[in-house]
C-alpha atoms as a printed R data frame, in Angstrom:
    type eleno elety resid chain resno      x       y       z
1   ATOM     1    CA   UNK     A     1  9.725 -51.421  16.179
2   ATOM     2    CA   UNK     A     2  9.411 -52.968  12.126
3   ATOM     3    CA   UNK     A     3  9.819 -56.346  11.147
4   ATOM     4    CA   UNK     A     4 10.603 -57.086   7.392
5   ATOM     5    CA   UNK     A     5  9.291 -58.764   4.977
6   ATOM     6    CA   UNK     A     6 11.753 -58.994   2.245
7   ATOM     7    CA   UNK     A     7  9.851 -60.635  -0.325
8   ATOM     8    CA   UNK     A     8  9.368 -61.471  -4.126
9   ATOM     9    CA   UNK     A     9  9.763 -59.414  -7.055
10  ATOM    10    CA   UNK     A    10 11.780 -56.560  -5.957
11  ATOM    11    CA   UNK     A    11  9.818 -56.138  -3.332
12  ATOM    12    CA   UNK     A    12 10.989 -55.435   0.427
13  ATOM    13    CA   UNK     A    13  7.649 -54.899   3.027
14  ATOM    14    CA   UNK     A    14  8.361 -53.449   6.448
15  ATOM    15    CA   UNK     A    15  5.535 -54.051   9.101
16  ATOM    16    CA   UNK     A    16  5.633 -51.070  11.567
17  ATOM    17    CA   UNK     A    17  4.748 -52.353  14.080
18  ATOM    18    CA   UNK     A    18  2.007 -50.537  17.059
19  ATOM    19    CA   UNK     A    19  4.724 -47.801  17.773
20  ATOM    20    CA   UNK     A    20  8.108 -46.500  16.111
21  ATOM    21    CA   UNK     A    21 10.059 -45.079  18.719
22  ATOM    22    CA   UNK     A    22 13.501 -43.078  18.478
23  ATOM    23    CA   UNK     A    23 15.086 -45.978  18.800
24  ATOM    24    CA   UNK     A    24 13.741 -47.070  15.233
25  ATOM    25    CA   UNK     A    25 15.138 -44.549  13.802
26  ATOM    26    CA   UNK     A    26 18.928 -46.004  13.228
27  ATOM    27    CA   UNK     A    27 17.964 -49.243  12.301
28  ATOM    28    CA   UNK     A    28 15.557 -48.174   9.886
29  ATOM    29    CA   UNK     A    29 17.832 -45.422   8.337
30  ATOM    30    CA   UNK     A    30 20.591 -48.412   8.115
31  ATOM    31    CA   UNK     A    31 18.025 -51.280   6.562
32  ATOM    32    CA   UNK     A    32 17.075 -48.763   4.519
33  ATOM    33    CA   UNK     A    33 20.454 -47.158   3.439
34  ATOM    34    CA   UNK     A    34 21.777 -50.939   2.792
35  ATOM    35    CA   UNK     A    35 19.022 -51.706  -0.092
36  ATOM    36    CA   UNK     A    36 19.753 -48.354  -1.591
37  ATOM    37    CA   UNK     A    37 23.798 -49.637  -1.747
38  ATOM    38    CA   UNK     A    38 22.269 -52.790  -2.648
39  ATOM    39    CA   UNK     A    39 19.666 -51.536  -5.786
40  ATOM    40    CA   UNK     A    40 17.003 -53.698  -3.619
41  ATOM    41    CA   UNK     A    41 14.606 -50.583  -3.448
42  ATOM    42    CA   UNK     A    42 12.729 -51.077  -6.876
43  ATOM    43    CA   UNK     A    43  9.410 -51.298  -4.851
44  ATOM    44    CA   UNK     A    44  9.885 -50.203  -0.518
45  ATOM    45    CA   UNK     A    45  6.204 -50.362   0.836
46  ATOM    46    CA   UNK     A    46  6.141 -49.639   4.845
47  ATOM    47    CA   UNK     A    47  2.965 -51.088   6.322
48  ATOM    48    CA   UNK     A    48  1.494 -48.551   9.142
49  ATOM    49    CA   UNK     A    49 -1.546 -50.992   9.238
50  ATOM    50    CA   UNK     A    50 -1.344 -52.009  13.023
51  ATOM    51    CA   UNK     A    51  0.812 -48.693  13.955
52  ATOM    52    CA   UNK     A    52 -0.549 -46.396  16.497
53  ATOM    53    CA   UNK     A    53  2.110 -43.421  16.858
54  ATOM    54    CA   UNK     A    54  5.417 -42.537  15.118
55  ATOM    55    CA   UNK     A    55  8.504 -40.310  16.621
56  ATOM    56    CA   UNK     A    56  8.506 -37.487  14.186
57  ATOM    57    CA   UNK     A    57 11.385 -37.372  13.105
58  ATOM    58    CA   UNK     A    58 10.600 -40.539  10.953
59  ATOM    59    CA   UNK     A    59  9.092 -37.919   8.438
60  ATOM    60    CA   UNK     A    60 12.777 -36.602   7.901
61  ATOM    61    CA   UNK     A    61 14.215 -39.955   7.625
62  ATOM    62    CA   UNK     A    62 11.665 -40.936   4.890
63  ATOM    63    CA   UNK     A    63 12.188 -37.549   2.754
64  ATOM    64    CA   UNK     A    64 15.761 -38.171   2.624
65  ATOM    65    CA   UNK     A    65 15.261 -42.145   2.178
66  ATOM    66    CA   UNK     A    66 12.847 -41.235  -0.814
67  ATOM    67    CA   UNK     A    67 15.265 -39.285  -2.647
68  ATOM    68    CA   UNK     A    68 17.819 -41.869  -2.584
69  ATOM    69    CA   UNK     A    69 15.147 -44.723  -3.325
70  ATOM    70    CA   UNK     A    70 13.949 -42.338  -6.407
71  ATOM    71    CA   UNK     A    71 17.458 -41.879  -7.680
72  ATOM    72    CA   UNK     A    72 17.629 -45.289  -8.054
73  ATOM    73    CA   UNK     A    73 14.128 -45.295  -9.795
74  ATOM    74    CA   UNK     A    74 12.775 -47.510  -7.382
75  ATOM    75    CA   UNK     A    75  9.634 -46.431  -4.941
76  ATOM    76    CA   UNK     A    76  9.053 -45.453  -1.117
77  ATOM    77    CA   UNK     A    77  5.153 -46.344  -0.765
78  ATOM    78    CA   UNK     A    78  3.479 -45.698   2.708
79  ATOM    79    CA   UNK     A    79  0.865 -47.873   3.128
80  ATOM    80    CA   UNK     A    80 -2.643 -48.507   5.791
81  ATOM    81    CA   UNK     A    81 -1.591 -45.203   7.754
82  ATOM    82    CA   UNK     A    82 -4.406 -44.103   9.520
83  ATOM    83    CA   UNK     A    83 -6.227 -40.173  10.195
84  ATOM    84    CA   UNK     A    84 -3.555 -39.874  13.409
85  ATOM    85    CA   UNK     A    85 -0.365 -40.995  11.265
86  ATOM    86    CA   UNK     A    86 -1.452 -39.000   8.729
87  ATOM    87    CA   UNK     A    87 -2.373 -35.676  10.539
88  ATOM    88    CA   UNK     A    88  1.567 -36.303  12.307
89  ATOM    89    CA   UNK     A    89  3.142 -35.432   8.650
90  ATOM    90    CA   UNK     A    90  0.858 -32.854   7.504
91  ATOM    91    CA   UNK     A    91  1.573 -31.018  10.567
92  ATOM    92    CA   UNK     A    92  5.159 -31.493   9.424
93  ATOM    93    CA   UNK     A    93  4.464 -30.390   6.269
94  ATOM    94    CA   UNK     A    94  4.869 -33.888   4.145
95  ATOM    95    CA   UNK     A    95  0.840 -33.800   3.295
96  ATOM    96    CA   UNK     A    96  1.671 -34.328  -0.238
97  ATOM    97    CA   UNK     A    97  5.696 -35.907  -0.184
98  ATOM    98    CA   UNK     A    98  4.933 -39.686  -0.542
99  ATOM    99    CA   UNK     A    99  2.649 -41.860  -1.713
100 ATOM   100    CA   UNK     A   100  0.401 -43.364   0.177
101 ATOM   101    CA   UNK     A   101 -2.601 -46.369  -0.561
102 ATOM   102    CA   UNK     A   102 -4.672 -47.275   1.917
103 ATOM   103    CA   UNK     A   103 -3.191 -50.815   2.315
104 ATOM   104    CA   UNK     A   104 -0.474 -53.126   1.468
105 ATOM   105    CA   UNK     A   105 -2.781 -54.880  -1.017
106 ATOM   106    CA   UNK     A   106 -3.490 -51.772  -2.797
107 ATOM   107    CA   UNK     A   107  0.447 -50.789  -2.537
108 ATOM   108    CA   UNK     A   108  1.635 -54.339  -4.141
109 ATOM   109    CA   UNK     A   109 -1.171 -53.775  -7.037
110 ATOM   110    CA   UNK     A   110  0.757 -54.215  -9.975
111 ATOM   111    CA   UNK     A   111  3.737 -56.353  -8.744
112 ATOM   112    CA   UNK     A   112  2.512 -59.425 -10.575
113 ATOM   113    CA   UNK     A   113  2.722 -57.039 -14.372
């Protein structure tokens, strides 16, 4: 489950919530897909802060989401995952394929420049 946060410059949070299930997966890829139509994705920070587990397939959903995001030169930030979350896409090999700060403070940094 997410809940968003669409908020000021450019900027479009999205809490993930203690667990994203399959069932996340279609919703997200559709929220997701509509502010890349949009050109709402200058700045797409997804707040793992108070998440637990993931389905694994988000990784996928996010590589191809991140492509589409960058194309429009906007930015796919992962933010507050912790050791677990992490460990989930470097077994899946995305160790290095987004960029990650440890919070949402840290992600929003220079929104105010």
């Amino acid at each position: 489950m997410f809940v968003v946060d669409q908020s000021v410059s450019g900027v479009v949070l999205i809490r993930v919530e203690r667990l994203f299930s399959r069932a996340d997966l279609r919703p997200l890829r559709l929220l997701l897909s509509d502010l890349v139509e949009k050109g709402e994705c200058r700045r797409v920070i997804l707040d793992f802060c108070q998440c637990e587990h993931v389905y694994y397939r988000l990784t996928d959903l996010l590589a191809m989401m991140q492509r589409r995001i960058h194309r429009k030169n906007g930015r796919l930030i992962l933010a507050g995952m912790n050791p677990y979350l992490k460990d989930i896409f470097t077994v899946l090999g995305f160790e290095d394929g987004f960029e990650n700060t440890r919070n949402v403070s840290e992600a929003l940094g220079d929104v105010a420049c």
